[in-house]
VOGU-3710 file (C-alpha; in Angstrom, 3 decimals, decimal comma):
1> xxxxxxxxxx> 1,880/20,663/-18,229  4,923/20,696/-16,384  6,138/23,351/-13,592  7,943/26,579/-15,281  5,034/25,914/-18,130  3,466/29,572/-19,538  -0,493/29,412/-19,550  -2,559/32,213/-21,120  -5,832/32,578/-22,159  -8,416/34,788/-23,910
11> xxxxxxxxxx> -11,866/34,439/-22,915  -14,096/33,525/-25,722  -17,657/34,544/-23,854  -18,489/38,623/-23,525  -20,912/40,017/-21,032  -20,405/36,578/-19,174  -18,253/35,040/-16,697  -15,052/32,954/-17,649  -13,113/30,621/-15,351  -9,369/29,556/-15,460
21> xxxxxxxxxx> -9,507/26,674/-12,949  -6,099/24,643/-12,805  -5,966/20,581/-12,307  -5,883/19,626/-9,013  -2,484/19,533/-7,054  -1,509/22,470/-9,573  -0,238/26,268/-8,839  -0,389/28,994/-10,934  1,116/31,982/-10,900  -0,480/34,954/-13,047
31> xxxxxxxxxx> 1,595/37,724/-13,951  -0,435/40,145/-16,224  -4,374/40,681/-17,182  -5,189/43,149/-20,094  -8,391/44,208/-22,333  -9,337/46,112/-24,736  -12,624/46,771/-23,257  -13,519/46,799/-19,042  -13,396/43,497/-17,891  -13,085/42,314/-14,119
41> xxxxxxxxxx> -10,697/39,527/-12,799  -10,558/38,040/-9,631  -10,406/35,075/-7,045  -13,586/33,149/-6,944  -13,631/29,379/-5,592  -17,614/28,328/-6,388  -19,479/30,274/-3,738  -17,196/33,508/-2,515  -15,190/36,289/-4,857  -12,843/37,793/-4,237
51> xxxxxxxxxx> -12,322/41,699/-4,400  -12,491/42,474/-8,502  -9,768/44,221/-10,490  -11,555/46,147/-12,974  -10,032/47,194/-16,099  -11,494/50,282/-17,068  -10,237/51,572/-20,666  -12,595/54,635/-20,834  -9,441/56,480/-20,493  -8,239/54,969/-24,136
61> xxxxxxxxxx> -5,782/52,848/-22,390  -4,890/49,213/-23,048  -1,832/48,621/-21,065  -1,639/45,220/-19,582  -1,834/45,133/-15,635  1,722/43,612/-14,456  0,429/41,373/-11,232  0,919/38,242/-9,070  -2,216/35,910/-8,770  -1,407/33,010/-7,063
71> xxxxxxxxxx> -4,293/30,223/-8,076  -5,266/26,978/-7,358  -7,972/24,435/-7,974  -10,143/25,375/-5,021  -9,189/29,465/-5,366  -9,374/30,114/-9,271  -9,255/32,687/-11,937  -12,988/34,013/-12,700  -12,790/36,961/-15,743  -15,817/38,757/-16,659
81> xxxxxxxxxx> -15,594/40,854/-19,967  -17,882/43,432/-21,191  -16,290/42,706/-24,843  -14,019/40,912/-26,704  -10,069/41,346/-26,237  -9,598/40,392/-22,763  -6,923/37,741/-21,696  -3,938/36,878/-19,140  -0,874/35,347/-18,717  1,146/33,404/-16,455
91> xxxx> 3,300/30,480/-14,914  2,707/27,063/-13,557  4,619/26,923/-10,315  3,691/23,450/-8,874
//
């Protein structure tokens, strides 16, 4: 992968944590979560998380979450779904 590269995933696992963790020496920059069901993203780096952003779509809505998440190999993307249909997007900056 090369800087100005997209990335995006969608996590396979449900009711189970999920981790985006970029090569070393990488930055990414993510730009928008969404799910279909509630799911929880946030900063985690092996021992500490970060504060959650929960996706709650009791109220019917599945509107992605426009954002900036800056991550890196030693503070990464942890996702955990409570279904299917989760997944994010974003750029590789370094």
């Amino acid at each position: 992968m090369a800087v100005g590269d997209i990335v995006s995933g969608i996590p396979a696992q449900v009711a189970n944590y999920s981790y985006f963790i970029p090569a070393s020496g990488v930055e990414i920059m993510i730009l928008s979560f969404s799910s279909a069901t509630n799911s929880h993203y946030f900063l985690y780096n092996g021992t500490n998380q970060g504060a959650w952003t929960n996706l709650d779509v009791s109220s019917g809505s599945k509107e992605p979450v426009n954002t900036k998440v800056g991550i890196t190999n030693t503070n990464y993307l942890a996702i955990y779904n409570t279904g299917p249909f989760g997944q994010y997007t974003g750029i590789q900056i370094k």
